[in-house]
DRENDO-1510 file (C-alpha; in Angstrom, 1 decimal, always signed):
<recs>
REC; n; res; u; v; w
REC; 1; UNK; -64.4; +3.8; +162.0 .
REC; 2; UNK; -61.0; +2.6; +163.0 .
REC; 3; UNK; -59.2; +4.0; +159.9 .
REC; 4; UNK; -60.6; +7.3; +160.1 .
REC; 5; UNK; -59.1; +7.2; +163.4 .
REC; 6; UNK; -55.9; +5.5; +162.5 .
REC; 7; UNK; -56.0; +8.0; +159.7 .
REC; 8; UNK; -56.7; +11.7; +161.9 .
REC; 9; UNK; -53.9; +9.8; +164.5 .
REC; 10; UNK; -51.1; +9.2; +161.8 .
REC; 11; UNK; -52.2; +12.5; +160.3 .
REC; 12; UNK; -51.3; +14.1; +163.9 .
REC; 13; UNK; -48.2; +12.6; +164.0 .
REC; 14; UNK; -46.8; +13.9; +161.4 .
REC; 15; UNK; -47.9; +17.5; +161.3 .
REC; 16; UNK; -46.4; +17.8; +165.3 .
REC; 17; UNK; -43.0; +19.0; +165.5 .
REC; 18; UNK; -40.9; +18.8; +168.2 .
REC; 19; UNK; -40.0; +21.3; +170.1 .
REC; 20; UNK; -36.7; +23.3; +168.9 .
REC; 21; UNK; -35.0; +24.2; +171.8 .
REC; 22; UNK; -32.6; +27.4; +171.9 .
REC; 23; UNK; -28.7; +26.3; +171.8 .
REC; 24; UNK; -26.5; +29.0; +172.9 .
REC; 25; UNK; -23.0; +28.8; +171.9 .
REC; 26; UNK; -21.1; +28.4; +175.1 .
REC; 27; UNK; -17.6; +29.0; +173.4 .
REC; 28; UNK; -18.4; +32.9; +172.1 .
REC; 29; UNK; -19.5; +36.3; +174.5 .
REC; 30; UNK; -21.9; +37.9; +172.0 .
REC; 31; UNK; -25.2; +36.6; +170.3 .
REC; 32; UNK; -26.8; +37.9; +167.3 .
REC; 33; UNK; -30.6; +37.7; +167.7 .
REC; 34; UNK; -32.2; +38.4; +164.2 .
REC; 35; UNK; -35.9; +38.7; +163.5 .
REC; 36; UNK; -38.1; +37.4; +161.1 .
REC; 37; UNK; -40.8; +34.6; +160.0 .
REC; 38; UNK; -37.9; +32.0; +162.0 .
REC; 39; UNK; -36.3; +33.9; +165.2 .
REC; 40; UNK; -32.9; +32.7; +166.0 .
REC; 41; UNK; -29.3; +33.5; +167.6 .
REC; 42; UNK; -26.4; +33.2; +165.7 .
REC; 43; UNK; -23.9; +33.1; +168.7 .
REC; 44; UNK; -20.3; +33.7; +167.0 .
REC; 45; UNK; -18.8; +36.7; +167.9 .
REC; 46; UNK; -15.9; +37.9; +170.3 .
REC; 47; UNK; -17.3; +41.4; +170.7 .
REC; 48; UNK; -20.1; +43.5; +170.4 .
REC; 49; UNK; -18.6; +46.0; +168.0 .
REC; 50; UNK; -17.8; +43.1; +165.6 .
REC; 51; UNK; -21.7; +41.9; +166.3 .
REC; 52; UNK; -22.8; +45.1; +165.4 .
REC; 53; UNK; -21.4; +45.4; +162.8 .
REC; 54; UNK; -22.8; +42.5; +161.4 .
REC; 55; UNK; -26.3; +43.5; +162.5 .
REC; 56; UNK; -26.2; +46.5; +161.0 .
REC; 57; UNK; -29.0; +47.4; +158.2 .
REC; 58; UNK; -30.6; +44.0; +159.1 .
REC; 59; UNK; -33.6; +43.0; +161.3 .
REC; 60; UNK; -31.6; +42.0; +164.5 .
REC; 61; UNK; -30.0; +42.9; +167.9 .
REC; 62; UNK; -26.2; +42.1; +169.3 .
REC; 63; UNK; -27.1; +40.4; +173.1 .
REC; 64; UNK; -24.8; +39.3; +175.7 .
REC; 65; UNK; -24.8; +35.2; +175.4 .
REC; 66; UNK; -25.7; +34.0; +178.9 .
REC; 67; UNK; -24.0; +30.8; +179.1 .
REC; 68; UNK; -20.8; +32.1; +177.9 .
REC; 69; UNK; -18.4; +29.5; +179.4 .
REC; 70; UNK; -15.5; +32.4; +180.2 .
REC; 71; UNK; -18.1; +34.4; +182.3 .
REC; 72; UNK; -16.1; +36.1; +184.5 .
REC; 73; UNK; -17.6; +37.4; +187.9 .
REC; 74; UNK; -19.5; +41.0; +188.1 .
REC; 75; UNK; -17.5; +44.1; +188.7 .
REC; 76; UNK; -18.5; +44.8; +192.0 .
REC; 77; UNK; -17.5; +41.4; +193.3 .
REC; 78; UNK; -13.7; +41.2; +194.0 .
REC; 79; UNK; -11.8; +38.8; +196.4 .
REC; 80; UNK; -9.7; +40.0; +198.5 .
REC; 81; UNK; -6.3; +37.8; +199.8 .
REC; 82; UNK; -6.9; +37.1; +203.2 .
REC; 83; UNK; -4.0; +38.8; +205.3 .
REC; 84; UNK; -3.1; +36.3; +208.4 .
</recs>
């Protein structure tokens, strides 16, 4: 009785994966999301015409990376020099 457990335990082991967490590439604006049996982003382009062009005839969608490390702040938002 103890290997069939020992057995159905190391069994389990093995067929769990860890989880794959979702890197983002910090150091590029645009993401490629492409579809398929294994989603993924391929995050390494400058623009979104250059990421469209890669997408094109494929399976997959340009995105705006959200932890693009040169974010700049929204439009409407400005700061305005305080005048003394």
């Amino acid at each position: 009785m103890r290997i069939l457990a020992l057995a159905i335990l190391a069994i389990g082991m093995v067929s769990i994966r860890p989880a794959a967490a979702q890197m983002y590439d910090p150091a590029y604006p645009v993401c490629l999301r492409i579809y398929g049996p294994a989603t993924y982003y391929e995050c390494s382009y400058t623009s979104l015409p250059q990421c469209n062009a890669s997408a094109s005839g494929r399976s997959a969608q340009c995105v705006i990376n959200p932890y693009f490390g040169g974010a700049q702040e929204p439009a409407g938002y400005r700061r305005h020099p305080r005048v003394y």
